[in-house]
Structures are given as structure tokens and as C-alpha cells.
TIVO-449784 format. One record per residue (C-alpha): residue number from 1; residue in one letter; x, y, z. Coordinates in steps of 0.001 Angstrom, whole numbers. Layout:
% TIVO-449784
<num = NUM; residu = a; xx = X; yy = Y; zz = Z>
...
//
This chain:
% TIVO-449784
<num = 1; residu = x; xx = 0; yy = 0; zz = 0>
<num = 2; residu = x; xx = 1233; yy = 3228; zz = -830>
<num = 3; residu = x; xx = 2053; yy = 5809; zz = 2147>
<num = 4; residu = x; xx = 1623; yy = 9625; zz = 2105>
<num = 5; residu = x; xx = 3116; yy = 11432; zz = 4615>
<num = 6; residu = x; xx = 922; yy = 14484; zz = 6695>
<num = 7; residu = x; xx = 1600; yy = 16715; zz = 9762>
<num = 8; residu = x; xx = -1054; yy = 16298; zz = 12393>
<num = 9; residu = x; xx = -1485; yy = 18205; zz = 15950>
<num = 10; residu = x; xx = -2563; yy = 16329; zz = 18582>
<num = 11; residu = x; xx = -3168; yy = 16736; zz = 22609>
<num = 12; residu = x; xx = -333; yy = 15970; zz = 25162>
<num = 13; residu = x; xx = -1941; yy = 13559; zz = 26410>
<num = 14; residu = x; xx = -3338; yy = 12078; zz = 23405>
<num = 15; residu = x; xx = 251; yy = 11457; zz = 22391>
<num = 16; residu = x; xx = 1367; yy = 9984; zz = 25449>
<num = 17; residu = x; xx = -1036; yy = 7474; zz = 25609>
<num = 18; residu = x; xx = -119; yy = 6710; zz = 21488>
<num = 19; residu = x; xx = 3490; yy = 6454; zz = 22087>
<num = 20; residu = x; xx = 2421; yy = 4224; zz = 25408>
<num = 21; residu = x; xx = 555; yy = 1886; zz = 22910>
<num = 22; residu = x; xx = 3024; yy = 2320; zz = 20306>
<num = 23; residu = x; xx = 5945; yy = 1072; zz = 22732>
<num = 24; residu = x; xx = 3807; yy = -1502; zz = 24053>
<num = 25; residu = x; xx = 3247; yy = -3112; zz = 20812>
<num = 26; residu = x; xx = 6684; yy = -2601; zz = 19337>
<num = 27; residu = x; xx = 5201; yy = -439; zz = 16987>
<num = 28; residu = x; xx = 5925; yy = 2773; zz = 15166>
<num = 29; residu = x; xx = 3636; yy = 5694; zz = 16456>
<num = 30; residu = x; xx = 2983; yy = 6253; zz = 13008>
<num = 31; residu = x; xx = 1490; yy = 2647; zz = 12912>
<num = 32; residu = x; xx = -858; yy = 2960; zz = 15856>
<num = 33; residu = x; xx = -2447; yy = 6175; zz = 14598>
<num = 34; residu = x; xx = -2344; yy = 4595; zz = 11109>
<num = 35; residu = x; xx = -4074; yy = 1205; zz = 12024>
<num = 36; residu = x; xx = -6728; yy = 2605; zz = 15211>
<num = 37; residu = x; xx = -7702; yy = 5819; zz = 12064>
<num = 38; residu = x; xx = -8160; yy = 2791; zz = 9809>
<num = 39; residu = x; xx = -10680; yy = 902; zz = 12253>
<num = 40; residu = x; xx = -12495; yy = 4443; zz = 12725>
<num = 41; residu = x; xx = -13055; yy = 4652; zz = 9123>
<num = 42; residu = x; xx = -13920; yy = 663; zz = 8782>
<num = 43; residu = x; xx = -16699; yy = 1180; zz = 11781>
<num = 44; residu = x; xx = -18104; yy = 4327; zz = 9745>
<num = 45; residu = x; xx = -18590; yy = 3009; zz = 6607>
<num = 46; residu = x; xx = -20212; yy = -525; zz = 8826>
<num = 47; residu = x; xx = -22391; yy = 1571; zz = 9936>
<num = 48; residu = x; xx = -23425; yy = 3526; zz = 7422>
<num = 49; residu = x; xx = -23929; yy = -139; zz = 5419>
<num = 50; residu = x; xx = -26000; yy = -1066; zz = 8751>
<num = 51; residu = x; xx = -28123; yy = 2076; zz = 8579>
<num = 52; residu = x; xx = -28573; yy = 1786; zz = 4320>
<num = 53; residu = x; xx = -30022; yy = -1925; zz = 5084>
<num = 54; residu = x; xx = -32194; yy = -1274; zz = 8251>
<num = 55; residu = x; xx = -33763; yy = 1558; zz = 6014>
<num = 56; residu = x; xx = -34099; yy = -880; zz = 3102>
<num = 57; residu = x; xx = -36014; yy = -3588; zz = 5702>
<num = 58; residu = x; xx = -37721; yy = -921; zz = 7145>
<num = 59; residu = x; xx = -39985; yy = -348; zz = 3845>
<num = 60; residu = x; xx = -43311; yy = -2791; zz = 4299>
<num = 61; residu = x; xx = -43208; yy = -3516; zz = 1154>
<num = 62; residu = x; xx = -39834; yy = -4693; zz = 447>
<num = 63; residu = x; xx = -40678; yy = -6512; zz = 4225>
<num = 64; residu = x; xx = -43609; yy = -8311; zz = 2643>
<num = 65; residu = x; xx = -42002; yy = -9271; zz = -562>
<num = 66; residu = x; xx = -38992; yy = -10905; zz = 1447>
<num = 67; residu = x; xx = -41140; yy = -12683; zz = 3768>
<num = 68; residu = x; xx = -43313; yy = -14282; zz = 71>
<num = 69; residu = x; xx = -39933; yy = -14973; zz = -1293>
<num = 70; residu = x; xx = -39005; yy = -17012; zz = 2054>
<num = 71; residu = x; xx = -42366; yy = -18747; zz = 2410>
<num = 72; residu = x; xx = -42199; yy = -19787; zz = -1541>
<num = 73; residu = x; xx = -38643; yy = -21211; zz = -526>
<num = 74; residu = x; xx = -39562; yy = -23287; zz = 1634>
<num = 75; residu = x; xx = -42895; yy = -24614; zz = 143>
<num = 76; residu = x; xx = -39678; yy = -26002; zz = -2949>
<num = 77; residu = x; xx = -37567; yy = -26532; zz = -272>
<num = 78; residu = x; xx = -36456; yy = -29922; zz = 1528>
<num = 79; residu = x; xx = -35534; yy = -27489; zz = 4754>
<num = 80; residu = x; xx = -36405; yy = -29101; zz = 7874>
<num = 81; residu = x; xx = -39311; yy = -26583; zz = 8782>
<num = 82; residu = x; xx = -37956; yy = -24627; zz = 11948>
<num = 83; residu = x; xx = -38995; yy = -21694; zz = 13424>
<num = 84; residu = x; xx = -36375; yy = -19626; zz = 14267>
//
């Protein structure tokens, strides 16, 4: 992966406690803020995915149109019929 390199400004004590990590680990400090910005982003765009499908599901119509789909599969189906 390609690297760019930026100037940031952060908090005393929010570089302390990277370099703390970052020793810890046996890790550059440019690593820790590298990988924990990288799991901020990931947990965003999660999210957002989470929030685009609960609004999808949320729409009766595309609820009741699931739920024929489902029933029609397992009328074919050789499912065990559970209930979950």
C-alpha cells in the first residue's frame, strides 16, 4: 500500500497514551495512529452499510415481498421446517 506522509497536531496527552501503545506493541507511532484511524473509518462506513439496510427492511413492502420470497422457498424446499 502506498504511504503519504501528513503533519497532524494532537493533545499531550493524546500522544502519550499513542506512544504508550506504540511502545507496548513494538510499533511505530505512526502505525498505531495509522491502524486505530483505519478501524475508525472501517466502523463508519459498517455503519453507514448497517443504517442503508435497516432503512431498506424498514420499507413494508420490500418486508412483505422478502417474507413471500421465504415462504415460496420453503414450500420447494427440503428445509427441515424450523422456526427460528
Amino acid at each position: 500500500m502506498a504511504m503519504k506522509k501528513i503533519a497532524i497536531s494532537l493533545p499531550e496527552p493524546v500522544l502519550r497514551t499513542v506512544d504508550q501503545i506504540a511502545q507496548h506493541q513494538r510499533e511505530s507511532r505512526s502505525h498505531v495512529i495509522a491502524t486505530i484511524l483505519s478501524r475508525v473509518a472501517r466502523l463508519k462506513r459498517d455503519r453507514d452499510i448497517t443504517a442503508q439496510i435497516d432503512a431498506l427492511f424498514s420499507d413494508g413492502e420490500i418486508a412483505a415481498e422478502q417474507k413471500r420470497t421465504a415462504d415460496e422457498f420453503l414450500q420447494e424446499s427440503s428445509w427441515p421446517r424450523e422456526r427460528w
